[in-house]
CHARMM-style PDB file with segment names, atoms N, HN, CA, C and O in Angstrom:
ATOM      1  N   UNK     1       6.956   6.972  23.924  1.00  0.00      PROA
ATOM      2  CA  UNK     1       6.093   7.207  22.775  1.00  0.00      PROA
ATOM      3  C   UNK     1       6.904   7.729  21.597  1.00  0.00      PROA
ATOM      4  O   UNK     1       6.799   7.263  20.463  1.00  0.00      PROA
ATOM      5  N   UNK     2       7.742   8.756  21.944  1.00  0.00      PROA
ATOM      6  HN  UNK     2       7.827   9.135  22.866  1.00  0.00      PROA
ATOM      7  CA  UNK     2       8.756   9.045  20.678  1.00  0.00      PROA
ATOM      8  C   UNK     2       9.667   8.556  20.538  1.00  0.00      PROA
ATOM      9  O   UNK     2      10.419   8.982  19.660  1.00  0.00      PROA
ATOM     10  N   UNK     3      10.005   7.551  21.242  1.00  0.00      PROA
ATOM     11  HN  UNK     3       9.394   7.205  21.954  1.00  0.00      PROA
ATOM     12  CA  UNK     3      10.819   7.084  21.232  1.00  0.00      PROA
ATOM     13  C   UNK     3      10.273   5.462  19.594  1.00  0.00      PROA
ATOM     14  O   UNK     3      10.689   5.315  18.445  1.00  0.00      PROA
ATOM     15  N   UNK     4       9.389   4.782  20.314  1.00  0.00      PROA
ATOM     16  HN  UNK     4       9.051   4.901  21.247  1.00  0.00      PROA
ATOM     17  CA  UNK     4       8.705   3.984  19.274  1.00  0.00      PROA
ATOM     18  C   UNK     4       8.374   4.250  17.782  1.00  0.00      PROA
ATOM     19  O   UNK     4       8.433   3.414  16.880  1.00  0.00      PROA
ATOM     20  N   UNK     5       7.887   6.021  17.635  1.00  0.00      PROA
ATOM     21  HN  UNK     5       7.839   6.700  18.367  1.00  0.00      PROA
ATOM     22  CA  UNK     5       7.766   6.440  16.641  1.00  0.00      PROA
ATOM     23  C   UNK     5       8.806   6.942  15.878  1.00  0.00      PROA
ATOM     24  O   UNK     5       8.736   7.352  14.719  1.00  0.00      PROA
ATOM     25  N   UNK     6       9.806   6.885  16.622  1.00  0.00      PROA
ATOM     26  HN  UNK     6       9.864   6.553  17.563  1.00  0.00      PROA
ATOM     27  CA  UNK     6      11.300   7.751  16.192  1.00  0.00      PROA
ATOM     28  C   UNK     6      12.099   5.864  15.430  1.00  0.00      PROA
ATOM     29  O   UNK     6      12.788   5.950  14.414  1.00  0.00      PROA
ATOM     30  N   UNK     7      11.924   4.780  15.911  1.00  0.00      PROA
ATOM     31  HN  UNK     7      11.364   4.710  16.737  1.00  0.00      PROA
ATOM     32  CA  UNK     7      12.111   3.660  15.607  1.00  0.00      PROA
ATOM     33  C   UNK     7      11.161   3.316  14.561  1.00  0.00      PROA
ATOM     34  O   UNK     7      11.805   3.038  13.549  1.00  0.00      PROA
ATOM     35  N   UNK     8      10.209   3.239  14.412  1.00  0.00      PROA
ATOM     36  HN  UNK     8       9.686   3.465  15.234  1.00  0.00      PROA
ATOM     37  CA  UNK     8       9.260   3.340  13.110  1.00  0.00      PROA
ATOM     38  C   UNK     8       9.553   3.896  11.873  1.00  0.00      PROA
ATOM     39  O   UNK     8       9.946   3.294  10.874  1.00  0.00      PROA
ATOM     40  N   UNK     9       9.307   5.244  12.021  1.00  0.00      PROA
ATOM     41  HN  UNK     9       8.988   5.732  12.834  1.00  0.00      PROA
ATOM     42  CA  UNK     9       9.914   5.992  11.173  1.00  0.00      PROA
ATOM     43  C   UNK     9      11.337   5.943  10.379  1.00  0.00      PROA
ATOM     44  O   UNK     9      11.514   6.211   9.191  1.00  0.00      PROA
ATOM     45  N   UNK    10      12.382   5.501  11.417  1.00  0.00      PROA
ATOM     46  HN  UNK    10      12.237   5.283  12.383  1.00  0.00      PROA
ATOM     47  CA  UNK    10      13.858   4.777  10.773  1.00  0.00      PROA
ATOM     48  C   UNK    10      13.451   3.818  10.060  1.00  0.00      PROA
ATOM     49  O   UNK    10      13.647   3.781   8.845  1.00  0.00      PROA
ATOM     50  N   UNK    11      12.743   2.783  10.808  1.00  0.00      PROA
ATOM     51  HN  UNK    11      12.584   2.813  11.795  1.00  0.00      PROA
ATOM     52  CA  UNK    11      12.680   1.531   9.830  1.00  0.00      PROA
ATOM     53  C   UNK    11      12.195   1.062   8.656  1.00  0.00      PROA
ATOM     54  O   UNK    11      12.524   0.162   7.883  1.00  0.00      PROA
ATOM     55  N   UNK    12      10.740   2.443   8.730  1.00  0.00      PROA
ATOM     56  HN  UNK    12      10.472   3.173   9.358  1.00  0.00      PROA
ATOM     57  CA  UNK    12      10.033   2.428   6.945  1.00  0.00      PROA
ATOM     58  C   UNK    12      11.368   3.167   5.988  1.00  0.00      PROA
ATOM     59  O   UNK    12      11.752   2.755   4.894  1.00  0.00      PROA
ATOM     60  N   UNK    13      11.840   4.184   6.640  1.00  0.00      PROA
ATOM     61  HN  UNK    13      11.528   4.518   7.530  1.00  0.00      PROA
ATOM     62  CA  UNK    13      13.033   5.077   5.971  1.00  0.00      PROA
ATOM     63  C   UNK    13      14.290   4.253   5.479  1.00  0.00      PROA
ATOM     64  O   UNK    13      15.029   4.899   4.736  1.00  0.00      PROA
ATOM     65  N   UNK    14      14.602   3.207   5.694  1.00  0.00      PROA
ATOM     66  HN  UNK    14      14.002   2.682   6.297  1.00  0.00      PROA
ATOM     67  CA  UNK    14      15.987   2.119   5.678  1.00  0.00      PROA
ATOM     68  C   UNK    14      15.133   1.560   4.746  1.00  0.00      PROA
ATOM     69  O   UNK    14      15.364   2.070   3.650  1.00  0.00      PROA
ATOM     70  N   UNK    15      14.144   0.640   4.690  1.00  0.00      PROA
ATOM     71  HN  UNK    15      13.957   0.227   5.581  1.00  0.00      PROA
ATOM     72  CA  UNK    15      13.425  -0.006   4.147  1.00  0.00      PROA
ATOM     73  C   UNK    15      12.911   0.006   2.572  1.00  0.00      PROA
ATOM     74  O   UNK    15      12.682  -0.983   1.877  1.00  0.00      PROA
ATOM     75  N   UNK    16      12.821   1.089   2.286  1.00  0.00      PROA
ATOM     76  HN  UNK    16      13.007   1.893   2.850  1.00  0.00      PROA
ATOM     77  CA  UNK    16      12.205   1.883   1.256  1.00  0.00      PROA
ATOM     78  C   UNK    16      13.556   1.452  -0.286  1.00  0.00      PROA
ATOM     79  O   UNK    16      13.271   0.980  -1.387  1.00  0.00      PROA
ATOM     80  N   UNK    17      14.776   1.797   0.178  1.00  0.00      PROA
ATOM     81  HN  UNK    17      15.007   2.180   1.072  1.00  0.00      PROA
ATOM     82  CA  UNK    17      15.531   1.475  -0.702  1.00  0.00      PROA
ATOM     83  C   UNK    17      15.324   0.176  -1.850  1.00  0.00      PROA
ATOM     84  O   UNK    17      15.297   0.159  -3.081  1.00  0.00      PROA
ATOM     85  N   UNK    18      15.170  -1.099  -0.580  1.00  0.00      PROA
ATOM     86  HN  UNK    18      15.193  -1.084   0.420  1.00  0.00      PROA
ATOM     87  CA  UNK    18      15.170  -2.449  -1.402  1.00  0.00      PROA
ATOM     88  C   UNK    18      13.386  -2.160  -2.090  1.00  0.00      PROA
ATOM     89  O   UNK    18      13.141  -2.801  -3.112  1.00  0.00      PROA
ATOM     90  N   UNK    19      12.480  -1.439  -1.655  1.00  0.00      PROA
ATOM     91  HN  UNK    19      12.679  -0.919  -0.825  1.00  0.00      PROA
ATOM     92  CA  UNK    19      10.975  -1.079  -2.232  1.00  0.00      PROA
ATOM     93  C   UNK    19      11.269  -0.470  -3.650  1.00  0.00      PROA
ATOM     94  O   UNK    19      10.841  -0.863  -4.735  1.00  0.00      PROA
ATOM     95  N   UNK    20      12.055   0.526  -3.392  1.00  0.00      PROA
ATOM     96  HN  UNK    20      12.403   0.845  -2.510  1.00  0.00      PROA
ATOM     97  CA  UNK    20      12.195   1.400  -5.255  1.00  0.00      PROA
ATOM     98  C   UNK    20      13.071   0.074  -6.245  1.00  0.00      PROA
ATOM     99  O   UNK    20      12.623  -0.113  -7.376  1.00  0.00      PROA
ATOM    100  N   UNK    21      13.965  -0.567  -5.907  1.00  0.00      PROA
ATOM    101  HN  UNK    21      14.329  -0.415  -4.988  1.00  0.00      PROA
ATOM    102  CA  UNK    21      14.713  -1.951  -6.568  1.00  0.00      PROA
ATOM    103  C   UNK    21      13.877  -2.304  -7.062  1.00  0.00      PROA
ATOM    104  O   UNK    21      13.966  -2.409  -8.285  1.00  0.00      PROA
ATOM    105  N   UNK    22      12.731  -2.645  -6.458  1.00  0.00      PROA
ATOM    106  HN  UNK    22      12.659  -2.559  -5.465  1.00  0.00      PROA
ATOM    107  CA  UNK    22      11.535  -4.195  -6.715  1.00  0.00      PROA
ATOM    108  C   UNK    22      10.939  -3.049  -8.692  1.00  0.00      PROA
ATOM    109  O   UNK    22      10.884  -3.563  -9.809  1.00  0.00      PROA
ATOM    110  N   UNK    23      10.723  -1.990  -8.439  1.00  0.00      PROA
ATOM    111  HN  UNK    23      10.767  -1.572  -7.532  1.00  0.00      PROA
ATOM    112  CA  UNK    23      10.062  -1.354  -9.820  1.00  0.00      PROA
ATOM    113  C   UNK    23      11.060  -1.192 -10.830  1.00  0.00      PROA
ATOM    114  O   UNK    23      10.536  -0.778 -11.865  1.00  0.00      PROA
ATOM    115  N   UNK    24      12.626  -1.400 -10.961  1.00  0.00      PROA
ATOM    116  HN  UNK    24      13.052  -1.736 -10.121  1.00  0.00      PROA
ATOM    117  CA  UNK    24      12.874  -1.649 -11.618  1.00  0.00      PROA
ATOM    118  C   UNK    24      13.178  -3.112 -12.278  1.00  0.00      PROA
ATOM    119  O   UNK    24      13.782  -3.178 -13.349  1.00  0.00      PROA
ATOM    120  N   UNK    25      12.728  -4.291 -11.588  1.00  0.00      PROA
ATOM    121  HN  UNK    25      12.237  -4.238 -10.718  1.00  0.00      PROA
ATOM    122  CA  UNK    25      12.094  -5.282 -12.058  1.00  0.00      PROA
ATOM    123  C   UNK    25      10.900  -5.171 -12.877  1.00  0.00      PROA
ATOM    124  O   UNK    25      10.796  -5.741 -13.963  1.00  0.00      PROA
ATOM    125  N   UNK    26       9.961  -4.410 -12.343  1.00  0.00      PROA
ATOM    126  HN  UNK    26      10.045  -3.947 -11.461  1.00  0.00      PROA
ATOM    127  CA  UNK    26       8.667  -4.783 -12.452  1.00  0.00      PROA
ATOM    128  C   UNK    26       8.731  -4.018 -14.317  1.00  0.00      PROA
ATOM    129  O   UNK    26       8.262  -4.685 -15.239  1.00  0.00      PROA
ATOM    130  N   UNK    27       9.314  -2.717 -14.561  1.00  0.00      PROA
ATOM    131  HN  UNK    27       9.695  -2.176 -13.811  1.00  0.00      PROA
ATOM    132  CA  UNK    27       9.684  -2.232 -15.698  1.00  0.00      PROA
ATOM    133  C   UNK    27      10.529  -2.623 -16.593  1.00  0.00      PROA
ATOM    134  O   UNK    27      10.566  -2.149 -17.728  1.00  0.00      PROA
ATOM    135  N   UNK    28      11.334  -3.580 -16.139  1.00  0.00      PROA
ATOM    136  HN  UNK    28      11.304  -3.965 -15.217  1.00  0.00      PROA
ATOM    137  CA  UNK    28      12.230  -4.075 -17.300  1.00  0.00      PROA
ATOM    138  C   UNK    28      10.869  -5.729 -17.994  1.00  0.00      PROA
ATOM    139  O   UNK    28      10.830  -6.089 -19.170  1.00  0.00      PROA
ATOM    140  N   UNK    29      10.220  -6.199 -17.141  1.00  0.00      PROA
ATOM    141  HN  UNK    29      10.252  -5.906 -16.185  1.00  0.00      PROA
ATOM    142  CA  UNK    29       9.261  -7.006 -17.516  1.00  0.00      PROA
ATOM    143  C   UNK    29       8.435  -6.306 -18.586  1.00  0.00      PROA
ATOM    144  O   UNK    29       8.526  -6.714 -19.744  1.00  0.00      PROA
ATOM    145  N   UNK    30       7.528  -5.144 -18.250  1.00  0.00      PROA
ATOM    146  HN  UNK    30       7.454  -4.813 -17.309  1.00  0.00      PROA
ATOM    147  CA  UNK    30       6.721  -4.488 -18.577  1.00  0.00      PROA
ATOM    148  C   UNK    30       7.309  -3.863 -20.513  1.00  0.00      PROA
ATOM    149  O   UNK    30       6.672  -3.502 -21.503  1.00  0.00      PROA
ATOM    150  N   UNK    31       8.628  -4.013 -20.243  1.00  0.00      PROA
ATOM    151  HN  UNK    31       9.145  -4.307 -19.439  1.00  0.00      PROA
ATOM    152  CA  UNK    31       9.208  -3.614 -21.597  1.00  0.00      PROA
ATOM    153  C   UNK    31       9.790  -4.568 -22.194  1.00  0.00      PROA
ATOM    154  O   UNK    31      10.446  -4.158 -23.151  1.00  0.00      PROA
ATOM    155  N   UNK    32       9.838  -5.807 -22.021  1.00  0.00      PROA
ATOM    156  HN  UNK    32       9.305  -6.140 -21.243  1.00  0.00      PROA
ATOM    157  CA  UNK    32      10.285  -6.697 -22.105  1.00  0.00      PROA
ATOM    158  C   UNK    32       8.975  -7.192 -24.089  1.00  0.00      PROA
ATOM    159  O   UNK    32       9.223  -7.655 -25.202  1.00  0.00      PROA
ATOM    160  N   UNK    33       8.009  -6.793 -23.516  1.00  0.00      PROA
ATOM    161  HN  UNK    33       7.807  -6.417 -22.612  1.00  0.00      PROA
ATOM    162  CA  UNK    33       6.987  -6.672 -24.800  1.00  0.00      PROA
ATOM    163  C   UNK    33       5.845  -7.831 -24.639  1.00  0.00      PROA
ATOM    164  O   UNK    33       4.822  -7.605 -25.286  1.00  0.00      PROA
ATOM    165  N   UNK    34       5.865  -9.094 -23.841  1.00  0.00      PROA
ATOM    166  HN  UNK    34       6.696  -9.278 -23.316  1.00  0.00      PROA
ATOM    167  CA  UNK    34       4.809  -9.253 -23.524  1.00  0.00      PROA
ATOM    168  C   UNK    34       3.767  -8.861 -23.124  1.00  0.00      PROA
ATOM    169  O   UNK    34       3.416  -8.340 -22.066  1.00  0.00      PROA
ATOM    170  N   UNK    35       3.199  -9.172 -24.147  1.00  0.00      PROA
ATOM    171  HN  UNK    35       3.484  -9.595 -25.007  1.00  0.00      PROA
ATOM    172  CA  UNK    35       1.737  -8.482 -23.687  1.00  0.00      PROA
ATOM    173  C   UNK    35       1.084  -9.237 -22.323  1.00  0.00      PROA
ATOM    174  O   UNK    35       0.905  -8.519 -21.339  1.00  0.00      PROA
ATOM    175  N   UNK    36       0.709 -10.716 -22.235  1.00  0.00      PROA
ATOM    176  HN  UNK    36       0.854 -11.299 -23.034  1.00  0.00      PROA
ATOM    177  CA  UNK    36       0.227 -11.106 -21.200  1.00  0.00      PROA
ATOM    178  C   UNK    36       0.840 -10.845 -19.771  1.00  0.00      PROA
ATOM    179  O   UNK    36       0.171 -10.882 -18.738  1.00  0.00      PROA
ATOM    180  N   UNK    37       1.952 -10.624 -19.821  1.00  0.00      PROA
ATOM    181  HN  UNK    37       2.495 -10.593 -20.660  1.00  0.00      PROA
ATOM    182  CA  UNK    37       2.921 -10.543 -18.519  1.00  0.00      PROA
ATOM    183  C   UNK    37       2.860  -9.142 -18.039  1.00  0.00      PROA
ATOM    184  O   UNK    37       3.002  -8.998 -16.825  1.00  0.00      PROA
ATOM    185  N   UNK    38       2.664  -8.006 -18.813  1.00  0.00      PROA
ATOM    186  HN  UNK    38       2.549  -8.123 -19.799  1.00  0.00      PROA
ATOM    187  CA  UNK    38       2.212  -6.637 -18.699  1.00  0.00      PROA
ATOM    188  C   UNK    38       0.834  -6.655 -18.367  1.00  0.00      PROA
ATOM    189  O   UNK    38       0.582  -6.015 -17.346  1.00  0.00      PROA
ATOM    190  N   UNK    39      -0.103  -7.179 -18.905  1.00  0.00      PROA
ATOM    191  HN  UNK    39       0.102  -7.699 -19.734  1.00  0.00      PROA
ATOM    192  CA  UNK    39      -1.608  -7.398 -17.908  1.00  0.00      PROA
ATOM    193  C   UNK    39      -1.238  -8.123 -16.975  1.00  0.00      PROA
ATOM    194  O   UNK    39      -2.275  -8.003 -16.323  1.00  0.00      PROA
ATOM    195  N   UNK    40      -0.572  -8.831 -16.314  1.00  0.00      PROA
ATOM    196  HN  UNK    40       0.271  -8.929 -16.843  1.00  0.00      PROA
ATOM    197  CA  UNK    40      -0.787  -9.324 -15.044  1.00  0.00      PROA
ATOM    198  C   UNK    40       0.108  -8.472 -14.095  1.00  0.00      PROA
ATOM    199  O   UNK    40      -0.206  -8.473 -12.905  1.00  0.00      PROA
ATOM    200  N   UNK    41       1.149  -7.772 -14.478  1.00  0.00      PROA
ATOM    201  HN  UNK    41       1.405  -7.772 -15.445  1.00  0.00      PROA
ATOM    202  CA  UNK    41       1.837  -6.926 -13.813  1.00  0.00      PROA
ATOM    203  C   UNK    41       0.564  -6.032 -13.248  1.00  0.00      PROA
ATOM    204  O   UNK    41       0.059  -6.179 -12.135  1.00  0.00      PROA
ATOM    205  N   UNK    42       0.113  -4.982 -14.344  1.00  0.00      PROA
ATOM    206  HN  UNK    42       0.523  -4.862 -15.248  1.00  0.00      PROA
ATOM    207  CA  UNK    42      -0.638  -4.035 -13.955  1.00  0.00      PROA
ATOM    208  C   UNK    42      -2.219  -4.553 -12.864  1.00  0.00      PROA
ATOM    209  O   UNK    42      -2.676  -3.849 -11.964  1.00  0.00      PROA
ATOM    210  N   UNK    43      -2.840  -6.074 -13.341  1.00  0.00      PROA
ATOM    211  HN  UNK    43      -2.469  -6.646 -14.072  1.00  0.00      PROA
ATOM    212  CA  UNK    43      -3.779  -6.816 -12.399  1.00  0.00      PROA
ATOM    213  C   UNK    43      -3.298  -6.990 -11.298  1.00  0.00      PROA
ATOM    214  O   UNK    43      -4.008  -6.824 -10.306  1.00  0.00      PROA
ATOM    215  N   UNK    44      -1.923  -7.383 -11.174  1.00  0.00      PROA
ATOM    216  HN  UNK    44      -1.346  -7.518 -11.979  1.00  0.00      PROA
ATOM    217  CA  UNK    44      -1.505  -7.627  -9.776  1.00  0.00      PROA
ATOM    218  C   UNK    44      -1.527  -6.230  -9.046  1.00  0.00      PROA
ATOM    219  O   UNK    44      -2.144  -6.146  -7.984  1.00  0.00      PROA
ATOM    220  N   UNK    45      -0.860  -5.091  -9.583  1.00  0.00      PROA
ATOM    221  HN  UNK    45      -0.359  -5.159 -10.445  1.00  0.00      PROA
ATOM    222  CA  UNK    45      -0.662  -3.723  -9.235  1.00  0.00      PROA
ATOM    223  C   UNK    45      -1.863  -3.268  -8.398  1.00  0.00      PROA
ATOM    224  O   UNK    45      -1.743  -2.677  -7.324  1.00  0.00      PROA
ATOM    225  N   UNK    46      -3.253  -3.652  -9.083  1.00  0.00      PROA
ATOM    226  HN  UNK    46      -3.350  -4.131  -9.955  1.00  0.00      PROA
ATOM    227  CA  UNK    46      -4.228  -3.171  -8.687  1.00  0.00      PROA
ATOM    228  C   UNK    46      -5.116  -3.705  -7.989  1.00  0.00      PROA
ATOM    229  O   UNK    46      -6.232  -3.245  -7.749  1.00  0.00      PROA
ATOM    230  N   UNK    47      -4.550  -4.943  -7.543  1.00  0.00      PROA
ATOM    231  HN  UNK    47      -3.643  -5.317  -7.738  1.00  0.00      PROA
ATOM    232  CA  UNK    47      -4.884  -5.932  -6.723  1.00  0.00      PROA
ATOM    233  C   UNK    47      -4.281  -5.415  -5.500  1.00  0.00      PROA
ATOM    234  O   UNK    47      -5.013  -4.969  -4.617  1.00  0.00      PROA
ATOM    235  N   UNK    48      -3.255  -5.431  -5.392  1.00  0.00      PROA
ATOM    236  HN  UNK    48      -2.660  -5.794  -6.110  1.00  0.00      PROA
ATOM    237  CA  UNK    48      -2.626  -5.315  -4.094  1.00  0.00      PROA
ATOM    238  C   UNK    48      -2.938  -3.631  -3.739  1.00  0.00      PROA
ATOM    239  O   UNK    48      -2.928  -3.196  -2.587  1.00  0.00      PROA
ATOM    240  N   UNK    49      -3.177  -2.898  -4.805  1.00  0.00      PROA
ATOM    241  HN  UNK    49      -3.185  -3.252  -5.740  1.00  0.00      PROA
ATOM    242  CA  UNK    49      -3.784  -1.092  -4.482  1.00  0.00      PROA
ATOM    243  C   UNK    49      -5.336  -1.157  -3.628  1.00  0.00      PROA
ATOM    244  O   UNK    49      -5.488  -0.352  -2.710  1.00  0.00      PROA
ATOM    245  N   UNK    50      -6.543  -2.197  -3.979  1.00  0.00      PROA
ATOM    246  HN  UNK    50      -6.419  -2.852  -4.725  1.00  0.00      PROA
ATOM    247  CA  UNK    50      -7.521  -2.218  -3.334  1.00  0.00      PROA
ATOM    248  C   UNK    50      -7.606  -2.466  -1.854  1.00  0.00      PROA
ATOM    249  O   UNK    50      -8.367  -1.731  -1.224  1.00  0.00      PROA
ATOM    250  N   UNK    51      -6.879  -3.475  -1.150  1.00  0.00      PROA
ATOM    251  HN  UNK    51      -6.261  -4.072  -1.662  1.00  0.00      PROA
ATOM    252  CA  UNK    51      -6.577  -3.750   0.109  1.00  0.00      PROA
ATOM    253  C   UNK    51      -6.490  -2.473   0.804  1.00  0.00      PROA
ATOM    254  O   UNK    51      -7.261  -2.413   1.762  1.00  0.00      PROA
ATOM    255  N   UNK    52      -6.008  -1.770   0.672  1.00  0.00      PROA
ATOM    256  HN  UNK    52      -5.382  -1.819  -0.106  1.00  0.00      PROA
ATOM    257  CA  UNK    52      -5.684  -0.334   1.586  1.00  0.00      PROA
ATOM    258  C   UNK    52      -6.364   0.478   1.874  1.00  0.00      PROA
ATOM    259  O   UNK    52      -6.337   1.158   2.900  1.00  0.00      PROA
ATOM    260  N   UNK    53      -7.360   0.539   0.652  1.00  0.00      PROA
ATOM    261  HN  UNK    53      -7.382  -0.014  -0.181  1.00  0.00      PROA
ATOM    262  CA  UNK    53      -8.351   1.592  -0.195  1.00  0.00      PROA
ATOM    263  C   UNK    53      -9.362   0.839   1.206  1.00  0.00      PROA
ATOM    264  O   UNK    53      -9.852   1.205   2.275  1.00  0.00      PROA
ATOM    265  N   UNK    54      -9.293  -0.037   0.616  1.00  0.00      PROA
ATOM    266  HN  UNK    54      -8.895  -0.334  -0.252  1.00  0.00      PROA
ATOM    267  CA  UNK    54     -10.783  -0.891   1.771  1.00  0.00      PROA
ATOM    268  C   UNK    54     -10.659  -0.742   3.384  1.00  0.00      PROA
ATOM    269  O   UNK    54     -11.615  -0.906   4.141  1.00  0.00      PROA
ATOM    270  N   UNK    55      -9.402  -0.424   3.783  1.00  0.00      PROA
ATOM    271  HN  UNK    55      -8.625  -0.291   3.168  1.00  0.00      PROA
ATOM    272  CA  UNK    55      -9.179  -0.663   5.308  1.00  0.00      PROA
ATOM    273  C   UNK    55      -9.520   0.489   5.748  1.00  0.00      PROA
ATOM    274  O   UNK    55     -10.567   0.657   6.373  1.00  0.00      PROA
ATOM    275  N   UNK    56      -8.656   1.466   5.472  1.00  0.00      PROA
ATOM    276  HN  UNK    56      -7.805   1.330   4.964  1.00  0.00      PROA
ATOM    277  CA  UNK    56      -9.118   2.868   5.225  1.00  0.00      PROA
ATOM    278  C   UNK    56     -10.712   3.267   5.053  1.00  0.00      PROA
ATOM    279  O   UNK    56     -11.214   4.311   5.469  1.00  0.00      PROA
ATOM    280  N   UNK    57     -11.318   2.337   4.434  1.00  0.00      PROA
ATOM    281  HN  UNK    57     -10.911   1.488   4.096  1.00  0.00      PROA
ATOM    282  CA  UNK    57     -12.239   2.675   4.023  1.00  0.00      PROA
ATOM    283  C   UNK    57     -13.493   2.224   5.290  1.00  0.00      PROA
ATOM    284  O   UNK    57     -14.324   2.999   5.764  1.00  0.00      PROA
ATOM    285  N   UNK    58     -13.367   1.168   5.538  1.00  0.00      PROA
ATOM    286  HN  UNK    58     -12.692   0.539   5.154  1.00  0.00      PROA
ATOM    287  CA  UNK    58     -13.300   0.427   6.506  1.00  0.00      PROA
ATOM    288  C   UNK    58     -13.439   1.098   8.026  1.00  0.00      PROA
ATOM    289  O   UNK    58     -14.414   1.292   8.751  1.00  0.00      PROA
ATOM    290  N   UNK    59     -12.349   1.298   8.139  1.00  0.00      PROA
ATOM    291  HN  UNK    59     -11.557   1.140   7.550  1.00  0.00      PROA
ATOM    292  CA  UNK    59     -11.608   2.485   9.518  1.00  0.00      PROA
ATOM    293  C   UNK    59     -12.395   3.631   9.618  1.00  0.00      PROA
ATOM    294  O   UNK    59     -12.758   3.988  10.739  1.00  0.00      PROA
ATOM    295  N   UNK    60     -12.739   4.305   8.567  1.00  0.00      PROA
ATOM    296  HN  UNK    60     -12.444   4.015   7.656  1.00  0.00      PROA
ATOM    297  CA  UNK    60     -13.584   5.183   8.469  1.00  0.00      PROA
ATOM    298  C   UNK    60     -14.851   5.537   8.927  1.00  0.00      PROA
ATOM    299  O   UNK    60     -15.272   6.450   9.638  1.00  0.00      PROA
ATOM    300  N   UNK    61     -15.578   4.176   8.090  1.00  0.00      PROA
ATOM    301  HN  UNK    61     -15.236   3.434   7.512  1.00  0.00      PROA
ATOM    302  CA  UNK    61     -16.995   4.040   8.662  1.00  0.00      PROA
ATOM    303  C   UNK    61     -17.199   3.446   9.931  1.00  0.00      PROA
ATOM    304  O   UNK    61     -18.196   3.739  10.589  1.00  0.00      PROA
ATOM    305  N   UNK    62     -16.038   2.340  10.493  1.00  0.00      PROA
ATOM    306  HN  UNK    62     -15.227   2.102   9.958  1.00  0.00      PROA
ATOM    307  CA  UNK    62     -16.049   2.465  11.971  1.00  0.00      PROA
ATOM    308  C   UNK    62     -16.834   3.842  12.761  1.00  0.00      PROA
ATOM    309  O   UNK    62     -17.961   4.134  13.162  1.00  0.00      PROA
ATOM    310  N   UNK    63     -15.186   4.582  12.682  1.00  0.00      PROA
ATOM    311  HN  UNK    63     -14.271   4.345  12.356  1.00  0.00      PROA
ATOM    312  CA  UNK    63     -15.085   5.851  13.261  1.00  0.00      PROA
ATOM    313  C   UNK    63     -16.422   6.921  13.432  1.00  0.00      PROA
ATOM    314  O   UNK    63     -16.612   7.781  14.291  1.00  0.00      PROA
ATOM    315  N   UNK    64     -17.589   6.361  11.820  1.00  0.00      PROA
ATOM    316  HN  UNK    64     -17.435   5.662  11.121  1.00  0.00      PROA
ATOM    317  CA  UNK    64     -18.240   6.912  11.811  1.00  0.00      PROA
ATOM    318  C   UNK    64     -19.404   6.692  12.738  1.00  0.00      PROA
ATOM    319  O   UNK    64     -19.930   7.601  13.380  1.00  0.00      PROA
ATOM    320  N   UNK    65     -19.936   4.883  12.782  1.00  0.00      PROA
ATOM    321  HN  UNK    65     -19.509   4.145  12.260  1.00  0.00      PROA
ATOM    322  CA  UNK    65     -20.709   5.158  13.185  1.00  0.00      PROA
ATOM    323  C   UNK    65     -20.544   4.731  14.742  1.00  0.00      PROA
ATOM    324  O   UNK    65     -21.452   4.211  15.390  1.00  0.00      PROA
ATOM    325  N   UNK    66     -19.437   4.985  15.174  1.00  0.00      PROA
ATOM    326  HN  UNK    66     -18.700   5.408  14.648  1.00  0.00      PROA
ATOM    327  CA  UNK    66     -19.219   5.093  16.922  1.00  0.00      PROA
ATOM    328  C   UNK    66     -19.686   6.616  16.810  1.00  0.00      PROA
ATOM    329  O   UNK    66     -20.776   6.937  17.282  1.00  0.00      PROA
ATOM    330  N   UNK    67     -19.004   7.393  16.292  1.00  0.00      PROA
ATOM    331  HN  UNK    67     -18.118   7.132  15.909  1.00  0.00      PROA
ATOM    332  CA  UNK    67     -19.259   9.204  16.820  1.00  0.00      PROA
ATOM    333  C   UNK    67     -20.857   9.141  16.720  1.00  0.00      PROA
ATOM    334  O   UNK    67     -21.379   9.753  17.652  1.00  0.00      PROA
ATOM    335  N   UNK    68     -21.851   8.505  15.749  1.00  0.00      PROA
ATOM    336  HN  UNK    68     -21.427   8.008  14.992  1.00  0.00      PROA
ATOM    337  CA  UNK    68     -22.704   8.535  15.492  1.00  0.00      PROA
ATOM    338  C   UNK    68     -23.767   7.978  17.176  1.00  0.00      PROA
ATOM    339  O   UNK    68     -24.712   8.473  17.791  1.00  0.00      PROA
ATOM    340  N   UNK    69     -22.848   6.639  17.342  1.00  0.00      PROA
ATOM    341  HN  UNK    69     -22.081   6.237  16.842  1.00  0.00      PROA
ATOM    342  CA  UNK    69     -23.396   5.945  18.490  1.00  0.00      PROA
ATOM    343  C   UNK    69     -23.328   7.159  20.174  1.00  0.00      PROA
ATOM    344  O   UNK    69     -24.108   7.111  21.126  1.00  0.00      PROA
ATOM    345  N   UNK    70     -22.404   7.891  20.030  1.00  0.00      PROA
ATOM    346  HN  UNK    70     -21.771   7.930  19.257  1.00  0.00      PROA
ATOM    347  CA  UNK    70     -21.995   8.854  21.324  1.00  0.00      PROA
ATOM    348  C   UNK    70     -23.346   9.984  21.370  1.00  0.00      PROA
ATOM    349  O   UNK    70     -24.039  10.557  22.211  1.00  0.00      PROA
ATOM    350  N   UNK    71     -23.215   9.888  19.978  1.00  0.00      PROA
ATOM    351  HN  UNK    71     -22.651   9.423  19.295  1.00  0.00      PROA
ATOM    352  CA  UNK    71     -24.254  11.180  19.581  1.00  0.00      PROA
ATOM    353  C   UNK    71     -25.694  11.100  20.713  1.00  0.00      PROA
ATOM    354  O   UNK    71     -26.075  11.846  21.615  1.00  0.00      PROA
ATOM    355  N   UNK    72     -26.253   9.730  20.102  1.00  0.00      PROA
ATOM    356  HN  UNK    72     -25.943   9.124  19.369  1.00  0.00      PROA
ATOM    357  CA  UNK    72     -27.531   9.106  20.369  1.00  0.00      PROA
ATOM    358  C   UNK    72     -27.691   8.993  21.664  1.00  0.00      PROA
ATOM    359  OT1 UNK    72     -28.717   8.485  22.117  1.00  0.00      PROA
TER     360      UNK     72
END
């Protein structure tokens, strides 16, 4: 078990480097002065931010209404 999580944890940690790279793309676009290419940066941004929000969100109300179902 810690062993899997001890491998996890390395691999988001290694990983992360080429992740911070990708935003200084995304900012040299963003200043670049297009306007249309800066709304789709930030649409895409917040596109790909909802997915998570929802699973989570999702996961949640699972969780909820099983405890709810034990209850009954």
């Amino acid at each position: 078990m810690y062993k899997k999580t001890f491998l996890l944890f390395s691999f988001i940690l290694l990983t992360t480097n080429s992740a911070i790279a990708q935003c200084a793309m995304c900012k040299a676009v963003v200043e670049n002065g297009d306007v249309d290419m800066a709304e789709g940066v930030n649409n895409g941004i917040t596109y790909l931010m909802v997915f998570p929000y929802l699973l989570v969100g999702a996961l949640l109300y699972t969780i909820y209404r099983y405890k709810k179902k034990l209850k009954n």
